[in-house]
C-alpha positions in Angstrom: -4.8 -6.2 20.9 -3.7 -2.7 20.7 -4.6 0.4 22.5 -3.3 3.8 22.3 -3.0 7.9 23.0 -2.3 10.9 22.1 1.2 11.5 23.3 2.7 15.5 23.6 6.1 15.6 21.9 7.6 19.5 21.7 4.4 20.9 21.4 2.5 18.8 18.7 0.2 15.6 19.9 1.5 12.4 18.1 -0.7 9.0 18.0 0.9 6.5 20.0 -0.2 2.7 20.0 0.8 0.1 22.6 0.8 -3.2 20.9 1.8 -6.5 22.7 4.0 -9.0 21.1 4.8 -12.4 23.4 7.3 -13.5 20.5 9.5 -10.4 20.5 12.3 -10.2 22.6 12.9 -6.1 22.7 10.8 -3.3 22.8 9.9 -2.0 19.6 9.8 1.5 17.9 8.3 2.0 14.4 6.6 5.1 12.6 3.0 4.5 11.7 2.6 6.0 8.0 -1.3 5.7 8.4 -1.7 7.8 11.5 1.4 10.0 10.8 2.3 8.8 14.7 4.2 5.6 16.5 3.0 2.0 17.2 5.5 0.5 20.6 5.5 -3.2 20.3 5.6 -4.3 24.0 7.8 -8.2 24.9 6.4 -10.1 28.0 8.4 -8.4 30.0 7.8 -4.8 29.4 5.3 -2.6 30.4 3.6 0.7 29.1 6.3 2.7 30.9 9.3 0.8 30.0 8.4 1.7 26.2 7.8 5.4 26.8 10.9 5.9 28.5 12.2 4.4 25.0 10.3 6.9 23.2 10.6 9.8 25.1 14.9 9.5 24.4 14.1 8.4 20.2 11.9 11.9 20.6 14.3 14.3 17.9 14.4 10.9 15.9 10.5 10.1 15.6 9.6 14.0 15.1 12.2 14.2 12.4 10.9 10.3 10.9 7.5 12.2 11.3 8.5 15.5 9.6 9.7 13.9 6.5 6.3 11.6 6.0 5.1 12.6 2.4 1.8 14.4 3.0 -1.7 12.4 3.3 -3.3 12.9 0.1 -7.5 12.1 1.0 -10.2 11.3 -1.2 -11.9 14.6 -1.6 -13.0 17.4 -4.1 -10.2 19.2 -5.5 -7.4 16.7 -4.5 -4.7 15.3 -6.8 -4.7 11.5 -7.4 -2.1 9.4 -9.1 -3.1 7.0 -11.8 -0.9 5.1 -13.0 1.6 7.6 -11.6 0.3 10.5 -13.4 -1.6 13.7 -12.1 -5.3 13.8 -12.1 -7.8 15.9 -10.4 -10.7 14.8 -8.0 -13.9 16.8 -9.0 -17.5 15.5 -7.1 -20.1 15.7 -10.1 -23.1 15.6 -8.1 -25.2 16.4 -11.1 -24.1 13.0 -13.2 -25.3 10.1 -12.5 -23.8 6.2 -13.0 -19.9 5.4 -12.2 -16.9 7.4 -11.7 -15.2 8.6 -15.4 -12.1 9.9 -16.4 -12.0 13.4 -18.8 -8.9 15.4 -19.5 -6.9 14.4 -16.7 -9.7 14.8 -13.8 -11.5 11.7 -12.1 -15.1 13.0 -11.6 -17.3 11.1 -8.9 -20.9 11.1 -8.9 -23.2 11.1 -6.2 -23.4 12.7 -2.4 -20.4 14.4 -1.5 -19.9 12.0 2.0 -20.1 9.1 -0.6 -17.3 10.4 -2.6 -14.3 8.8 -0.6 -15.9 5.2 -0.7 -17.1 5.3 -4.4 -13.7 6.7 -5.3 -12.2 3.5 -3.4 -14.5 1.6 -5.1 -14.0 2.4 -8.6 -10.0 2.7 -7.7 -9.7 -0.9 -6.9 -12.2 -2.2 -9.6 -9.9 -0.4 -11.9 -6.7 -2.5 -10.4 -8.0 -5.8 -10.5 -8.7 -5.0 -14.3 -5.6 -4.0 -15.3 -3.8 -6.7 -12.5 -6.1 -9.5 -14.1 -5.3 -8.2 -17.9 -1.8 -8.9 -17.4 -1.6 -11.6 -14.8 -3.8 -13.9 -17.2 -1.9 -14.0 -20.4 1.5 -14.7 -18.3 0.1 -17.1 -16.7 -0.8 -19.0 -20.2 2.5 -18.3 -20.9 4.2 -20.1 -18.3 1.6 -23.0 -19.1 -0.1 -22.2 -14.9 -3.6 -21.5 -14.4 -4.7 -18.8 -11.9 -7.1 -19.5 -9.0 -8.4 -16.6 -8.3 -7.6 -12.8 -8.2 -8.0 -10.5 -5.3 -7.7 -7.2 -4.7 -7.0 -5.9 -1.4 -5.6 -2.8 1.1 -2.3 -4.6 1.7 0.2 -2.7 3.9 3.1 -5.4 3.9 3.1 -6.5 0.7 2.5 -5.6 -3.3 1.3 -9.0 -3.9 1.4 -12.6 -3.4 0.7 -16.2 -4.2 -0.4 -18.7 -2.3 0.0 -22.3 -2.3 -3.4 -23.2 -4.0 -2.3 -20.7 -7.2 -4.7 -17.7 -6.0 -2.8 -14.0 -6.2 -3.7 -10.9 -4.2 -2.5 -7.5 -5.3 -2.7 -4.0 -3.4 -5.0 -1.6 -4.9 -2.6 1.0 -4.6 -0.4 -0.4 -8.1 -3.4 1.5 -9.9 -1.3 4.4 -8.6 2.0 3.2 -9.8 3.8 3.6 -13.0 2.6 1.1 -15.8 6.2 -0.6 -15.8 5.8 -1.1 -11.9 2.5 -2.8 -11.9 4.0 -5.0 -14.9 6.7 -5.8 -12.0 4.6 -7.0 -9.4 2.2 -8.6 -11.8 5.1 -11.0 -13.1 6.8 -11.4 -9.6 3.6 -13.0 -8.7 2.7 -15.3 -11.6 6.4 -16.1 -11.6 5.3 -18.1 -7.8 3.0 -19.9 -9.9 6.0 -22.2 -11.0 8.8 -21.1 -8.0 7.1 -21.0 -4.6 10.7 -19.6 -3.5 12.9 -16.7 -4.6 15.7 -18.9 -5.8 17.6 -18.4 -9.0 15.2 -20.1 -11.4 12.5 -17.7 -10.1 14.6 -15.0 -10.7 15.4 -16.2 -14.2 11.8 -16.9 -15.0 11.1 -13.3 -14.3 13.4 -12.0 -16.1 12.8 -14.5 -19.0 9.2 -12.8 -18.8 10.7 -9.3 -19.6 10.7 -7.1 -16.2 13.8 -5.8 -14.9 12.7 -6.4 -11.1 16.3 -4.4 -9.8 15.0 -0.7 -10.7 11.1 -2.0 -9.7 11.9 -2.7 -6.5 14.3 0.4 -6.0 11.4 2.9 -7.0 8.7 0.5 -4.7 10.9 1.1 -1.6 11.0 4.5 -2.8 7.7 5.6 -2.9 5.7 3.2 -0.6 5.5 5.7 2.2 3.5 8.2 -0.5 1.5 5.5 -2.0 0.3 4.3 1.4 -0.3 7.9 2.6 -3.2 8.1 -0.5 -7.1 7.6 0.3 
């Protein structure tokens, strides 16, 4: 369980979460791209002091970590949104009435304004797990592996995975991706269907499957900080 504060460092008020760890063996210091602030992972043997000390001499590196956090892009009127990795603008169309639609380049969102975030959201992932699905199911056949079942979720650690029963889970956030970099993570996935491992025949297989997974994964660890900043 975690608790945390509001911590002053020169002059600005960061977030900071205390979260105890009985595995780790050090005390641990990681920026928190949600809450543009700091989660401390606390060992056994450390207390709440011992880890602000610790972040009190990391202080010009977290407020320069902080600094260079892409900015938080939120659901709301007049906001840009990447689909599929290019520009569209969020307009609240209170006037319409059924689902969100897409005209020219601008995602307009029916309904009460304070229900704009969570039918954005809504409509955002519905829109992943159709376009995950579209190309997860034909590889799939491909390979000659059947799917259990596809889920969609907020993921923070991972684009996707596969567990041992054949079900894949994806982050919503691909929808946000270039086309070739949800084709990646799509195919890395069903690729698990045959190799539970990331051995050489996996990597064959996905590469057999036409995805180059080098320049995917550059531009992933690229950009995950600004994906993850979105909604």
């Amino acid at each position: 369980m975690s608790n945390g504060r509001q911590i002053e460092m020169a002059g600005r008020d960061v977030p900071v979460r205390f979260r105890p760890n009985g595995s780790a063996r050090r005390i641990i210091l990681r920026i928190d791209t949600d809450s543009g602030g700091v989660v401390l992972t606390l060992p056994k043997w450390a207390a709440e002091k011992d880890a602000m000390e610790l972040l009190a001499a990391r202080q010009d590196w977290v407020l320069a970590r902080l600094d260079a956090l892409p900015a938080r892009i939120h659901f709301a009127d007049g906001a840009m949104l990447p689909l599929f990795d290019a520009p569209h603008l969020i307009r609240h169309a209170p006037d319409r009435r059924g689902g969100v639609t897409i005209e020219g380049g601008v995602v307009r969102v029916p309904g009460r304004i304070e229900h704009l975030p969570r039918r954005l959201g809504d409509w955002l992932r519905a829109e992943a797990r159709t376009e995950i699905t579209a190309r997860a199911q034909p590889l799939a056949t491909r390979i000659g592996k059947r799917i259990g079942r596809i889920t969609v979720r907020d993921t923070r650690s991972r684009w996707g995975s596969c567990s041992a029963v054949g079900n894949l889970s994806f982050s919503w956030r691909l929808v946000m991706a270039p086309d070739w970099i949800m084709d990646y993570v799509v195919t890395h996935e069903v690729a698990h269907l045959r190799h539970a491992n990331h051995g050489p025949d996996f990597w064959s297989l996905v590469d057999d499957l036409g995805v180059d997974a080098k320049p995917a994964r550059r531009w992933l660890n690229a950009n995950a900080q600004r994906l993850q900043r979105i909604g």
